[in-house]
N, C-alpha and C positions, 0 to 999 in steps of 0.2 A: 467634497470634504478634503482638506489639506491633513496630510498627517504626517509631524513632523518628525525626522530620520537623525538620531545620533549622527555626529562625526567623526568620521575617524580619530583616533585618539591616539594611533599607533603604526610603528613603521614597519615592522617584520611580525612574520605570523610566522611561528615556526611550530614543529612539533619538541614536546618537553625530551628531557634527557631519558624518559622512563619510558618514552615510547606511548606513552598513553594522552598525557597531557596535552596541550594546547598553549605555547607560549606568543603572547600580545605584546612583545617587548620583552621588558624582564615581567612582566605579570603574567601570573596563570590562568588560563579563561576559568570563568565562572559560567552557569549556564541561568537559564534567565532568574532565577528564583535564589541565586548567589551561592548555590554549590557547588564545587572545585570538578571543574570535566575531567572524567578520564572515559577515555575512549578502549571498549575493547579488545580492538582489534587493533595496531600498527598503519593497517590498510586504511581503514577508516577515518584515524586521525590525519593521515598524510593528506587524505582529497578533505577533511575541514579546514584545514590551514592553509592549503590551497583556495579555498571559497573566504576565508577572512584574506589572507594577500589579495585576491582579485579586488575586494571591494575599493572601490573610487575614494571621493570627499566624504561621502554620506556612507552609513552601514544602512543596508536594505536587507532585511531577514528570510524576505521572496525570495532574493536573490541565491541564498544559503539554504537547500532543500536540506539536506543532509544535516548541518546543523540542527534545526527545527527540526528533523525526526528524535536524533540526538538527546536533543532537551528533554523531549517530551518522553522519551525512553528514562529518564532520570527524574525530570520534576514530576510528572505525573501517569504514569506507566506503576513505579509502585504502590501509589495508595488507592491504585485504580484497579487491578489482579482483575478482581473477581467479578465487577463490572464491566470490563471489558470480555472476560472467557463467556459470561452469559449474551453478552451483546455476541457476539460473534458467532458461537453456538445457535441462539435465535433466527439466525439467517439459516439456517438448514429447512425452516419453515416456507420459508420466501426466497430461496435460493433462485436466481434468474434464471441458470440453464436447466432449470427444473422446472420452469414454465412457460410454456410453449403457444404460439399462438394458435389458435383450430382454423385461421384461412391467412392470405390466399395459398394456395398449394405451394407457389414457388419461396415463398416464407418458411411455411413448414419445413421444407425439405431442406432447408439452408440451416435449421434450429438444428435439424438435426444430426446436418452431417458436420455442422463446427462443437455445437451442445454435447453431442452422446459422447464424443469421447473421454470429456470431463468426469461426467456419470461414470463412467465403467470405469475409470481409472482410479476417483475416489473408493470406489467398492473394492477395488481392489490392492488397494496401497493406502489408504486410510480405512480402512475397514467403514465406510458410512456409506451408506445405502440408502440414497433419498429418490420418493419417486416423482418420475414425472406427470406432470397435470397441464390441463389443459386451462388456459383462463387465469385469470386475475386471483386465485380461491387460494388458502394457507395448505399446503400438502400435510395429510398425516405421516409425520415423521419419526418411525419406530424409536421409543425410547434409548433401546442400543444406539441407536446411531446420533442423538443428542450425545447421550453422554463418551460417546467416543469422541464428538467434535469437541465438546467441552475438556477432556482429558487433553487429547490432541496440543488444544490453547493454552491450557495450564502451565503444562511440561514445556514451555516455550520462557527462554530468561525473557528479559522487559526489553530488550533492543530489538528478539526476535517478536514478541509479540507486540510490541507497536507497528513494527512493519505487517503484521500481517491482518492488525485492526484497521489501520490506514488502507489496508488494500482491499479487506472487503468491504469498506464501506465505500469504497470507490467503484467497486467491478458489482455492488451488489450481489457477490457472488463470493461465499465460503472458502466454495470448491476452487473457484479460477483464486483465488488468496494464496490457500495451499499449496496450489501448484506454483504459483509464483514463488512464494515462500522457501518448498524443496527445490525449486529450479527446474521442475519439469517445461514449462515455459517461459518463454522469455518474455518482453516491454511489450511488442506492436503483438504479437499474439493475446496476451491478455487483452490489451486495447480491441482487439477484432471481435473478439468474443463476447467484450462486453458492454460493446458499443456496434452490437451486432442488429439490431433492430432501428438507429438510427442511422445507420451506413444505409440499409435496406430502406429506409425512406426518402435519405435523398436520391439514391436511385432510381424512384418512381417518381417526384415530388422536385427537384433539383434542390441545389444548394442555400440555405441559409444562415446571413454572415454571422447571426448572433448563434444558432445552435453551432457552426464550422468554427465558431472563439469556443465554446463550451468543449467539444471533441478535439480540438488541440491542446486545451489545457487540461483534458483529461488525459491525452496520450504522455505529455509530458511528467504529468503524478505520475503513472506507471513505470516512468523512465528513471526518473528520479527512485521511485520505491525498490527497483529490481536493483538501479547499480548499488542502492544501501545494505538491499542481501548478500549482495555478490561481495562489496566491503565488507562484510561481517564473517563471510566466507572463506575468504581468501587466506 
């Protein structure tokens, strides 16, 4: 399927005079839904206007992570609140490093010496306490600790909680979100952890090209996701 790519329509990408904006020439970006961007953070707008300079003949949106989170932190981040705090919350049920394989041993032991630390750290810096289980099963997850992860998402403006919906549906994982999220971990560690069962297979199993495209363009979400915290950060 061809699909076809705007053209560039413009020579300089600069950031506006207000530090927030996004200037296309003398035109202000719009984001896709044709409300006026403003960015933030300073930091943030500087690497978008740097991804609109870079683009070629064609505008490619792939190409613009930042952007695309951007947007989606504005066009639909807030009429979206409370369906995404439930989505995200929900994952305490089905949290990855909260389920654990029961064989072979050397699995195990690898769940658990990359896994547990996640565990004890959200208990102890998010106050949620989810347990671990064995198997494919939904963990009974103490009410407290739902609605701390749902508070948790709330209290998060829409730039911060797009990134941190983006990331756990990405890591499958709440906890590895949060962590990305406060900065407790970086890109390739979340990627380790939560591409921690398909590492372990091609290690038994060797490599294949189609899952090694799947695990490097997950590595790269992650990459992408952290440096948009760290812009927001900054």
């Amino acid at each position: 399927m061809t699909i076809d790519l705007p053209r560039r329509f413009y020579t300089n990408a600069t950031v506006a005079d207000d530090g927030a904006g996004i200037m296309l020439d003398a035109r202000r970006l719009k984001t896709a839904r044709g409300d006026a961007f403003a960015a933030p953070a300073r930091t943030l707008a500087d690497a978008m206007a740097a991804e609109w300079a870079a683009q070629g003949e064609f505008i490619v949106p792939s190409s613009m992570p930042l952007t695309q989170l951007a947007f989606a932190a504005i066009d639909h981040t807030p009429a979206r609140r409370d369906e995404l705090v439930k989505y995200i919350a929900k994952f305490g049920e089905t949290d990855l490093v909260c389920h654990r394989a029961a064989s072979p041993p050397p699995l195990v032991a690898r769940q658990s010496t990359m896994w547990d630390p996640i565990v004890v750290w959200a208990a102890h810096d998010l106050g949620v306490v989810l347990p671990v289980v064995i198997g494919v099963v939904a963990a009974q997850v103490p009410s407290e600790s739902r609605e701390t992860l749902a508070a948790h998402a709330a209290a998060l403006d829409d730039f911060q909680l797009t990134a941190l919906a983006q990331a756990t549906g990405l890591a499958g994982s709440v906890l590895i979100a949060f962590a990305l999220l406060r900065q407790r971990i970086d890109a390739e560690t979340a990627f380790a952890l939560a591409a921690l069962d398909d590492l372990w297979s091609q290690e038994q199993w060797g490599q294949d090209a189609e899952a090694q495209d799947r695990l490097d363009s997950h590595r790269a979400e992650f990459e992408n996701i952290v440096r948009f915290i760290a812009l927001l950060n900054a």
